[in-house]
C-alpha positions as CSV (number, residue, x, y, z in Angstrom):
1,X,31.2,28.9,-0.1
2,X,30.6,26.1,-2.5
3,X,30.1,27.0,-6.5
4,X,26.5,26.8,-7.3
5,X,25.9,23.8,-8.1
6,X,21.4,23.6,-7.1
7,X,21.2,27.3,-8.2
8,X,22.5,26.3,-11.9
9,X,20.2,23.3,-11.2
10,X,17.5,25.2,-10.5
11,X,18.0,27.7,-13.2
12,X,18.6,25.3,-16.2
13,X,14.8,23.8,-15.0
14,X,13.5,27.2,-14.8
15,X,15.1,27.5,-18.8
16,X,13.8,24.3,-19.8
17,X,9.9,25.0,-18.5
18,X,10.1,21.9,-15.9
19,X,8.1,22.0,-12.9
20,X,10.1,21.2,-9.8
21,X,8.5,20.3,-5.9
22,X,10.1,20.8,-2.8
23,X,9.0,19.6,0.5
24,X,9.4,21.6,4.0
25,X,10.3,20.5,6.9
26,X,10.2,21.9,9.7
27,X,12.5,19.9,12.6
28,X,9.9,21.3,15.5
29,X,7.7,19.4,14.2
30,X,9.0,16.4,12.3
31,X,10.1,13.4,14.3
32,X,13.4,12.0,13.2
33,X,12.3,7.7,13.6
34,X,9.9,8.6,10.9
35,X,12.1,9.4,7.9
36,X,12.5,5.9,6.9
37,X,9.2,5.7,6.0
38,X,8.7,9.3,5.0
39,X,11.0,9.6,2.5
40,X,9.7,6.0,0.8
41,X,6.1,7.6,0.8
42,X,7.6,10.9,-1.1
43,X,5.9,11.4,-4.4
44,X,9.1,11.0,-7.4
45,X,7.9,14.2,-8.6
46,X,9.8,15.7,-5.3
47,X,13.3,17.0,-6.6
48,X,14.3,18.7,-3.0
49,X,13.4,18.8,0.6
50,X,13.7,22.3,2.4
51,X,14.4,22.3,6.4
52,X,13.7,25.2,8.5
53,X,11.2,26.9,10.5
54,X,10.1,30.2,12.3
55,X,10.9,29.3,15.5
56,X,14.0,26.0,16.0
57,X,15.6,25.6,18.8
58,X,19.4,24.9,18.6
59,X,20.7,21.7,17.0
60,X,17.3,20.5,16.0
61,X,18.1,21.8,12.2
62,X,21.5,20.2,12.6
63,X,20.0,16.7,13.9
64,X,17.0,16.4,11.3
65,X,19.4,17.2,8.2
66,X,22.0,14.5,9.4
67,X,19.2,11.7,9.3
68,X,18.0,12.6,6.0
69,X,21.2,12.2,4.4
70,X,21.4,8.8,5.8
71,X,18.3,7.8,3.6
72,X,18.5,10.2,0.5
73,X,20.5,11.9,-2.1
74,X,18.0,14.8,-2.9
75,X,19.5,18.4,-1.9
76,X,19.0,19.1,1.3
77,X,18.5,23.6,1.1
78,X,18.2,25.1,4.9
79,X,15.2,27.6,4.9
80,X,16.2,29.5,8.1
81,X,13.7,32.0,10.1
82,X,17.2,32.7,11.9
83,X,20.8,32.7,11.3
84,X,21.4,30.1,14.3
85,X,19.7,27.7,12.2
86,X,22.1,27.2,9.8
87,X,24.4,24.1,9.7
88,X,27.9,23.2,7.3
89,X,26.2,19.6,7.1
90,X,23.1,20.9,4.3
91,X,23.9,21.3,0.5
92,X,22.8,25.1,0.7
93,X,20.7,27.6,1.7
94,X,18.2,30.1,0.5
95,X,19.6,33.0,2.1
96,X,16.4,34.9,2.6
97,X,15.7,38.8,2.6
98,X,12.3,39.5,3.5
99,X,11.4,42.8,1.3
100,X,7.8,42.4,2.4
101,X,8.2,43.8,5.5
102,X,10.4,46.9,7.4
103,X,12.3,45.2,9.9
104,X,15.7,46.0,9.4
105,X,16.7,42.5,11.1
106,X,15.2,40.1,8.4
107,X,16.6,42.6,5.4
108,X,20.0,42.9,6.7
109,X,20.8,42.1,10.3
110,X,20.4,37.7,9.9
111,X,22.2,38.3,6.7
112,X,24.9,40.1,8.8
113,X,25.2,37.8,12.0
114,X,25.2,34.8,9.5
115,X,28.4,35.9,7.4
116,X,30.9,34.6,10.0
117,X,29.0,31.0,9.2
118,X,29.4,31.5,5.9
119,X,33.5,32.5,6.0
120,X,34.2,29.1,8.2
121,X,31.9,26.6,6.3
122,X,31.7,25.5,2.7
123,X,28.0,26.0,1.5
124,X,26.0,27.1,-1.3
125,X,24.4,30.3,-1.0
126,X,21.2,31.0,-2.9
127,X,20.0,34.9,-2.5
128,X,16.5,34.9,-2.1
129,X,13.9,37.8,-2.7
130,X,11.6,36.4,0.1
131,X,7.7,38.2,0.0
132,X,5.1,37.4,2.8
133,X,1.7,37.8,1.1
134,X,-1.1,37.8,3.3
135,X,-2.9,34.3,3.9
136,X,-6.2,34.6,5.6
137,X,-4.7,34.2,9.0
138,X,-2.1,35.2,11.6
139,X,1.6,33.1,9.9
140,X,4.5,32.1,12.7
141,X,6.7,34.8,9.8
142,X,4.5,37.4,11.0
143,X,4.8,37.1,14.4
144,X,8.3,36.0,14.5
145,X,9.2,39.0,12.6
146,X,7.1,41.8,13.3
147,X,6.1,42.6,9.9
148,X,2.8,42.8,8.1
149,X,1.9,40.6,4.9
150,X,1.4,42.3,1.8
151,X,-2.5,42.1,0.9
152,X,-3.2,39.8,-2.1
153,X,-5.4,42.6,-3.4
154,X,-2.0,45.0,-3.7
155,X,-0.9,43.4,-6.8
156,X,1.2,46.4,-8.3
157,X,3.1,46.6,-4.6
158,X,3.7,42.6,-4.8
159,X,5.0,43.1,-8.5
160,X,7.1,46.2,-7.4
161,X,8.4,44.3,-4.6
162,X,9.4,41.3,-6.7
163,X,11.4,43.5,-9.3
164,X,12.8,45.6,-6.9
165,X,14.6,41.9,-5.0
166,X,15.5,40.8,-8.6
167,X,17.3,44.3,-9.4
168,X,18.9,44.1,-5.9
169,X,20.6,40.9,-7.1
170,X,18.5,37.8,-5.8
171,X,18.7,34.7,-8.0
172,X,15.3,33.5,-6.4
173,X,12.0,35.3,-5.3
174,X,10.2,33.0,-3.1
175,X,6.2,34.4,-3.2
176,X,4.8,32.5,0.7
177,X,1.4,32.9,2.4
178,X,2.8,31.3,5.2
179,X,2.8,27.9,7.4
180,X,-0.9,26.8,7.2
181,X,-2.2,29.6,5.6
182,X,-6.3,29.7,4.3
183,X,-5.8,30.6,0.9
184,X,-2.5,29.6,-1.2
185,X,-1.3,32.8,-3.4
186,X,-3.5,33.7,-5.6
187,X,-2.6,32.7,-9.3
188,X,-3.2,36.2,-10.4
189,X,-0.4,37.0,-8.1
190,X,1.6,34.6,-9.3
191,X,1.0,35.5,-12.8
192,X,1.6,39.0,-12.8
193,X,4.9,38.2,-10.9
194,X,6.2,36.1,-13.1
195,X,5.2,37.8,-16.1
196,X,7.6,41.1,-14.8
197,X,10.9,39.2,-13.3
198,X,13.5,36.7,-15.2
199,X,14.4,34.8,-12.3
200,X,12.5,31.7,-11.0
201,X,9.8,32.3,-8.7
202,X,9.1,29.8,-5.7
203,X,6.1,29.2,-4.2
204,X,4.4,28.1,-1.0
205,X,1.8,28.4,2.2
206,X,-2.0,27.0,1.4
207,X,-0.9,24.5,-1.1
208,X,-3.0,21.3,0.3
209,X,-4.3,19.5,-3.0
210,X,-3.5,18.7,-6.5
211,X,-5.5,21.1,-7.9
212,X,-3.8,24.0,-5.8
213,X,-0.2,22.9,-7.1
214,X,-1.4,22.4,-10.7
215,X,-3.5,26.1,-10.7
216,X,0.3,27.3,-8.9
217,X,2.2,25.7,-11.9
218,X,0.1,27.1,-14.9
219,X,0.5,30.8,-13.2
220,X,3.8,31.0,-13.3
221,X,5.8,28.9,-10.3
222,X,8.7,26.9,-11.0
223,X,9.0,25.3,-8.1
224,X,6.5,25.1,-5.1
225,X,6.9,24.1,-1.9
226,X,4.7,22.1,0.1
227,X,4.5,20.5,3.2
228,X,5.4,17.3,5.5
229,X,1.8,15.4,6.1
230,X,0.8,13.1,3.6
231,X,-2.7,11.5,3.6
232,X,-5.3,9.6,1.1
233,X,-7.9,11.1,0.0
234,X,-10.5,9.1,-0.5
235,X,-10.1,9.5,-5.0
236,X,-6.3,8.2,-4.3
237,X,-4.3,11.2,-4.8
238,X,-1.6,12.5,-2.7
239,X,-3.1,15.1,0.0
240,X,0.0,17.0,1.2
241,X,-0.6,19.8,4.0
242,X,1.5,22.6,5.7
């Protein structure tokens, strides 16, 4: 595994107060003759792109983070809703634990299938305290994984949750109301979890406007995550939807 280099990144902005931006993509649904012009319409607040999705077939991950790096140098982190999505080619990887839910597969089994990857190729590895929170709608994570979101209204159990991943020993919690989610996390969520762990918090799912990643930043997150489709609106800002 290679030293870790985008977590010590990652933590020295979270030490400094600075605001990062990461944009998903999900190589299902991104065609690969558009990141030319993708990547030149990226905002310069955007400090890294994340690939992955719920449901990838083989090689697409593989294929999609190849072309990137033809046309940028911004860390590349794999987001994997399974361990055959991982690739040696990405500069890491957030490997994820999802504590919201009680399937022992997405806690422990992906970690263990993935560790033969991991022995044979030279990656960063980021441990990640990964919480579904409940959107307003049915997320490809839920379905995929056969777990429940935790209601926004549970806010002790969220915060409980959180602490519990950072005393487990994650470097990251990752707070996510899933792939076109209704309603963002709440920032009273996102508040009260980053008022109780030390770590950086991530967030993502329902983030659509300026105003939602603004309202994300002054709760707490220090770095959100948004996604691929990038529009006018008609005041001039950036629209960016999951």
């Amino acid at each position: 595994m290679k030293a870790s280099k985008i977590h010590n990144d990652l933590h020295n902005a979270f030490l400094q107060n600075k605001k990062l931006l990461a944009i998903l993509l999900d190589p299902e649904k991104f065609d690969l003759s558009d990141t030319p012009r993708f990547l030149r319409n990226l905002p310069k607040e955007v400090s890294h792109l994340f690939v992955g999705g719920s449901t990838v077939p083989k090689g697409m991950t593989d294929a999609l983070v190849r072309e990137l790096k033809l046309y940028t140098a911004k860390p590349i982190i794999l987001f994997p809703g399974d361990y055959k999505q991982l690739t040696p080619i990405a500069d890491g990887v957030l490997f994820l634990s999802l504590l919201s839910g009680d399937n022992p597969d997405y806690l422990i089994g992906q970690q263990r299938k993935s560790v033969r990857f991991f022995r044979e190729n030279p990656i960063e590895v980021i441990p990640t305290g990964y919480l579904l929170i409940d959107g307003g709608n049915s997320s490809a994570v839920s379905r995929v994984t056969h777990t429940n979101p935790l209601r926004q209204s549970d806010l002790q159990i969220i915060v409980d949750t959180a602490k519990a991943g950072e005393l487990m020993g994650a470097k990251l919690i990752y707070l996510e109301a899933g792939s076109g989610a209704l309603n963002p996390v709440a920032p009273v969520v996102i508040s009260a979890v980053k008022k109780d762990i030390t770590i950086p918090l991530i967030v993502g799912g329902g983030i659509r406007t300026e105003e939602q990643k603004h309202l994300a930043y002054e709760a707490g997150a220090d770095l959100i995550v948004m996604g691929t489709a990038f529009e006018k609106t008609t005041e001039g800002q950036n629209h960016i939807s999951l």
